[in-house]
N, CA and C of each residue as an Amber inpcrd file, in Angstrom:
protein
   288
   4.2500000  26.9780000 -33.4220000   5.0500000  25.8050000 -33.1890000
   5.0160000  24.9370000 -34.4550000   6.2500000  24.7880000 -35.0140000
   6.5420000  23.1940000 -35.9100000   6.2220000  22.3550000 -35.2200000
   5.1890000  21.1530000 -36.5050000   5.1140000  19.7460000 -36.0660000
   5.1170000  19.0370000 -37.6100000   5.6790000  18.0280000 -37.5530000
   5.4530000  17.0890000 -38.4590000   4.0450000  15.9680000 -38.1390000
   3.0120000  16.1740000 -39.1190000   1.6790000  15.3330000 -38.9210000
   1.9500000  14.3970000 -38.6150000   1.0160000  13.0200000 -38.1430000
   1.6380000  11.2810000 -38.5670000   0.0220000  11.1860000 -39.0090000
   0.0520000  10.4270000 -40.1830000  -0.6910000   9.7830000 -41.0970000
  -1.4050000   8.8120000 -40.5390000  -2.6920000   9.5530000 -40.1580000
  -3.6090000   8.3520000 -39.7860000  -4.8750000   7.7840000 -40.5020000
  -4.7300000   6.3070000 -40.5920000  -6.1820000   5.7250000 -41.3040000
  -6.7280000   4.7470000 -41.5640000  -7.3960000   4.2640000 -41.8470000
  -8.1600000   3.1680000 -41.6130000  -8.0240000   1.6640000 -42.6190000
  -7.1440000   1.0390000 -42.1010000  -6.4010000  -0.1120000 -43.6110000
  -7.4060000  -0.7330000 -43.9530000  -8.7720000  -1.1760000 -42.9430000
  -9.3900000  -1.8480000 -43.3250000 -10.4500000  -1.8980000 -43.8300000
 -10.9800000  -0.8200000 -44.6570000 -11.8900000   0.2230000 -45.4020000
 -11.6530000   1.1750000 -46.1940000 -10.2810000   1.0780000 -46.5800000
  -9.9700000   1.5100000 -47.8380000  -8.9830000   3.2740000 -47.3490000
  -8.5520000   3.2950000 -46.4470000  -7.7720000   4.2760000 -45.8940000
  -8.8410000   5.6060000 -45.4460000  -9.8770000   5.4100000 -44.9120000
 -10.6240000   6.5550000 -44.5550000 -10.2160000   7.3930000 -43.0270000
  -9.9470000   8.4150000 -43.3090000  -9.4260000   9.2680000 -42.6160000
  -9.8860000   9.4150000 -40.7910000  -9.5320000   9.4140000 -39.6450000
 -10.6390000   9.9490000 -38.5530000 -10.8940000  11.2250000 -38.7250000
 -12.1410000  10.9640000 -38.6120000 -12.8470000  12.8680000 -37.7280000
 -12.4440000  13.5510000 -36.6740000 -12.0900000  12.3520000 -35.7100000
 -11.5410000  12.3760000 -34.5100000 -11.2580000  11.2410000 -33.4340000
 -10.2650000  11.6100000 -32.6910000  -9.1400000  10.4210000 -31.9960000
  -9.7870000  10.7690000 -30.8610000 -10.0620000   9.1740000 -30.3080000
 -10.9000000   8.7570000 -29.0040000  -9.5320000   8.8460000 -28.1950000
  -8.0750000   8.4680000 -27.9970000  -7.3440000   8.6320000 -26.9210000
  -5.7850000   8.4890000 -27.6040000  -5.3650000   9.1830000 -27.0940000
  -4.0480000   9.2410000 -27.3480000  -2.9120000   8.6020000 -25.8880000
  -2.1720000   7.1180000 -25.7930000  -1.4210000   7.2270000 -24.7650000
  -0.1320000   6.6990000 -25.3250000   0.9200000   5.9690000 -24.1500000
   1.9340000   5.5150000 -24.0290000   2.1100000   4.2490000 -23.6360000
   2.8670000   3.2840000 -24.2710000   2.4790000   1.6010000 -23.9760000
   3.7700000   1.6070000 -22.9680000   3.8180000   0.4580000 -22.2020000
   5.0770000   0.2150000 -21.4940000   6.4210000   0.0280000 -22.5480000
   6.0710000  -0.7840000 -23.4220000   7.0070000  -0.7280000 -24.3760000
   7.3750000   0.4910000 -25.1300000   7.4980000   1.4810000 -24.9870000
   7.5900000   2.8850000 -25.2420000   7.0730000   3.4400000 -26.5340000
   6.0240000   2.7230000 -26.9070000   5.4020000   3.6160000 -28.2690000
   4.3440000   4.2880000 -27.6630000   4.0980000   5.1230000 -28.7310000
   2.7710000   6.3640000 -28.8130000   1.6240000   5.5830000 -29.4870000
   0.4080000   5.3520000 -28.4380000  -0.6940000   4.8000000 -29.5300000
  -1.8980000   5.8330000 -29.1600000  -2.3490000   5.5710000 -30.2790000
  -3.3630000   6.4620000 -30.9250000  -4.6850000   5.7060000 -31.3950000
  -6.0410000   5.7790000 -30.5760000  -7.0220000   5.1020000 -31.0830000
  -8.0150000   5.7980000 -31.7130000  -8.3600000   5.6070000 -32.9500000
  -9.6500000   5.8600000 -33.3790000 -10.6140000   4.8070000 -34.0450000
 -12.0340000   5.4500000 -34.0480000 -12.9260000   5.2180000 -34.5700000
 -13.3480000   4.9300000 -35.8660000 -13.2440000   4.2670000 -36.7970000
 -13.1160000   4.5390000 -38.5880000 -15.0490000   4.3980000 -38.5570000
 -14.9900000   5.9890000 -39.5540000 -16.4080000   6.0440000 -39.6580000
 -17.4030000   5.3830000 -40.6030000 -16.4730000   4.8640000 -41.7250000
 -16.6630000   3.7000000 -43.1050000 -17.0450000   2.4080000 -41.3960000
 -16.1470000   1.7010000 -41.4260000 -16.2450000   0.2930000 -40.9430000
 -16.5970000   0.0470000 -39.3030000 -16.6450000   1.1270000 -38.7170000
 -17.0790000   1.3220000 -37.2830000 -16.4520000   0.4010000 -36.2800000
 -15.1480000   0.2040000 -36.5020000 -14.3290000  -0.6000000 -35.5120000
 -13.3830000   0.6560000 -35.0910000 -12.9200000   0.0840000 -33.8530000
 -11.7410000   1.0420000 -33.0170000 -10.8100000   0.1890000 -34.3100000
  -9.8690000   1.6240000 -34.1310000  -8.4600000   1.3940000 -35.1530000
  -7.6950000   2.0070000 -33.5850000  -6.4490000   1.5060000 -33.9300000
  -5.2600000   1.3600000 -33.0170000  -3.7650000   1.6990000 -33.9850000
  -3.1760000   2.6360000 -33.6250000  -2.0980000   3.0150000 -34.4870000
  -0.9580000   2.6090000 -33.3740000   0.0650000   2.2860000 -33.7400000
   1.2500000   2.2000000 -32.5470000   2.5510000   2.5760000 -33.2550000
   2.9680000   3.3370000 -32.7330000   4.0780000   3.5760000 -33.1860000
   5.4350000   4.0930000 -32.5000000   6.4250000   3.4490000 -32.5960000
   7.6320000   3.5220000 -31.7240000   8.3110000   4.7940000 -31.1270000
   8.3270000   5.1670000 -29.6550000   8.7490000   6.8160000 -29.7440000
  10.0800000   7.0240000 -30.4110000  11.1810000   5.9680000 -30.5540000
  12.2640000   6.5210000 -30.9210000  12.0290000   6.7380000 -32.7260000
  11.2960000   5.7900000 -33.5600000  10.6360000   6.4020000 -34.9110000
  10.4520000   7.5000000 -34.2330000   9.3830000   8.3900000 -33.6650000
   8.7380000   9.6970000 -33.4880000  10.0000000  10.7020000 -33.7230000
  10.9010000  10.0250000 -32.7370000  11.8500000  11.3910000 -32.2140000
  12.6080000  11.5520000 -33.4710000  12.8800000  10.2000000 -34.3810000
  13.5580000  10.0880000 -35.5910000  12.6770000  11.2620000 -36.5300000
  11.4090000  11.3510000 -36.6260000  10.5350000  11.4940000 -37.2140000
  10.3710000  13.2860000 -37.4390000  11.1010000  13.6940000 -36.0210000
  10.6520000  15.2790000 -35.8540000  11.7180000  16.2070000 -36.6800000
  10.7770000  17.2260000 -36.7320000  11.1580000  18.0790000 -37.9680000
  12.5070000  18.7130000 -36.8590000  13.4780000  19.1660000 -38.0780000
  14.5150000  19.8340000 -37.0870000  14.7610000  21.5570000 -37.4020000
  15.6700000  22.4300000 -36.7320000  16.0440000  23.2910000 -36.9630000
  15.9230000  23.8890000 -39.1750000  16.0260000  22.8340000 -39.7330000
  16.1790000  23.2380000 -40.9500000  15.0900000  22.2730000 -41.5660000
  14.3440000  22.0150000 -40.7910000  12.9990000  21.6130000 -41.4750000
  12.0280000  22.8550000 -41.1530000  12.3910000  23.2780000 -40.0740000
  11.5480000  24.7110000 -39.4240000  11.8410000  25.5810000 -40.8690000
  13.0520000  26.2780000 -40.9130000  12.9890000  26.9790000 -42.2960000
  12.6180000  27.0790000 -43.2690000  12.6720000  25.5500000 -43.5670000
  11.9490000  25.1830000 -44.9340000  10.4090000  25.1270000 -45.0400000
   9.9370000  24.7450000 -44.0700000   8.2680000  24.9390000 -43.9860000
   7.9390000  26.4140000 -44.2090000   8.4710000  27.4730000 -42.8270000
   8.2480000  28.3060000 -43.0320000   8.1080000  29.3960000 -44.1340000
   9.7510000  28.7330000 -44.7770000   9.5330000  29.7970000 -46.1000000
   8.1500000  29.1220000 -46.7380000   7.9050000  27.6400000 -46.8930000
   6.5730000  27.4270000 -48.3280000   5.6340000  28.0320000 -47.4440000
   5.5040000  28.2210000 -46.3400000   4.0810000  28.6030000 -46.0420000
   3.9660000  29.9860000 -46.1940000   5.2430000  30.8000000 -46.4790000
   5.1410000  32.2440000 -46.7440000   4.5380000  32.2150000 -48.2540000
   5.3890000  31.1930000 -49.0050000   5.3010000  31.5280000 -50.3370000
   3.6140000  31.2800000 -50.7570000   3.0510000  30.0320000 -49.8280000
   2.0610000  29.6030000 -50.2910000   0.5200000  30.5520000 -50.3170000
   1.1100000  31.5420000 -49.0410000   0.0370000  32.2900000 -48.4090000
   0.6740000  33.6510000 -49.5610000   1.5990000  33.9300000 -49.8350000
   1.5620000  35.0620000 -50.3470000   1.3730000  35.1360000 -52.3960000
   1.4420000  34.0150000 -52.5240000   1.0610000  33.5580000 -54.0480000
  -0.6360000  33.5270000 -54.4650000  -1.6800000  33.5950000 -53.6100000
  -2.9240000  33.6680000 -54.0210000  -3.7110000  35.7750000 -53.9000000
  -2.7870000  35.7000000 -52.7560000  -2.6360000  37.2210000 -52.7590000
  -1.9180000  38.0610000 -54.0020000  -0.9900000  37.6160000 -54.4660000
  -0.2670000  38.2420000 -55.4260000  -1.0300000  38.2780000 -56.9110000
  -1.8140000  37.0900000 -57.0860000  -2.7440000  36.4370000 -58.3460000
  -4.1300000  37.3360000 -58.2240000  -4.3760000  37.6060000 -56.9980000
  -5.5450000  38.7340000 -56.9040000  -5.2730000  39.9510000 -57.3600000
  -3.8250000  40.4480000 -56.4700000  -3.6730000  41.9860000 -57.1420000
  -3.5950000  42.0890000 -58.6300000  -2.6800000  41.1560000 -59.2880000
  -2.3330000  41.3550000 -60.3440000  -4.2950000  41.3320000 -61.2350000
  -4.7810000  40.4480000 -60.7920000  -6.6700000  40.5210000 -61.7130000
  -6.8440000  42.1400000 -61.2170000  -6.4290000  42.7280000 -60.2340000
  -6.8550000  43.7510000 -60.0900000  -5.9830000  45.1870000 -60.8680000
  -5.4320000  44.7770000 -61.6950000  -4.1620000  45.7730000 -62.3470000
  -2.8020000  46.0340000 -61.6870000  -3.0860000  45.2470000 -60.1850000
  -1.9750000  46.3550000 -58.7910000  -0.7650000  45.7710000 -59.8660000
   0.6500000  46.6980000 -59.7130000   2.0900000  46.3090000 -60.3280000
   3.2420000  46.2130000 -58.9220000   3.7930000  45.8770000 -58.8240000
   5.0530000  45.9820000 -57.8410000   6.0920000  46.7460000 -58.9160000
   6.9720000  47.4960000 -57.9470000   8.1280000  47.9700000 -58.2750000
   9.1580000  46.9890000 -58.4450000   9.9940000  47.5730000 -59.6190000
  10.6780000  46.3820000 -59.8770000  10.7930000  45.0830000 -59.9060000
   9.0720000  44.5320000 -60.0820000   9.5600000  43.2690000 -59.9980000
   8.9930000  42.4130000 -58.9180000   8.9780000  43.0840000 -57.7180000
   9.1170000  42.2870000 -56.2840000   7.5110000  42.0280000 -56.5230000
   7.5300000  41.0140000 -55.8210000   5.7750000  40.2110000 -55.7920000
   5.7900000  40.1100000 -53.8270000   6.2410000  40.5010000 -53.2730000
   6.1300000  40.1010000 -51.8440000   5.7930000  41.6380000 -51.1230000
């Protein structure tokens, strides 16, 4: 499954990342909030963010493609850098 991440972190300690999210819900006002823990400053952090941003936010039909191909390219470019230390050649050319 495609997902586009959302960027979570801690403004008030210098952007430190969570380890992990204490609850994920839905406000009446229709955003997605997201609470964590910041492990620098040890306060609950609270993210809120609007579902119609979200829905704005999601990857589409031709964001799917485009990921997919870099993640082919990305996974098949450290493989290709090995064979070649190892002498392997492709025919004509092709690296895939």
């Amino acid at each position: 499954m495609r997902f586009r991440q959302i960027q979570l972190c801690c403004c008030e300690c210098g952007g430190r990342v969570p380890t992990r999210i204490r609850r994920v819900g839905l406000t009446p006002q229709h955003q997605l909030l997201i609470q964590f823990r910041c492990t620098g400053c040890k306060r609950d952090i609270y993210v809120v963010k609007d579902l119609a941003d979200c829905w704005r936010e999601c990857p589409g039909p031709k964001d799917e493609l485009e990921v997919a191909e870099m993640g082919t390219t990305r996974r098949r470019e450290p493989d290709v850098q090995f064979l070649h230390s190892l002498g392997v050649k492709f025919p004509d050319g092709d690296e895939s």
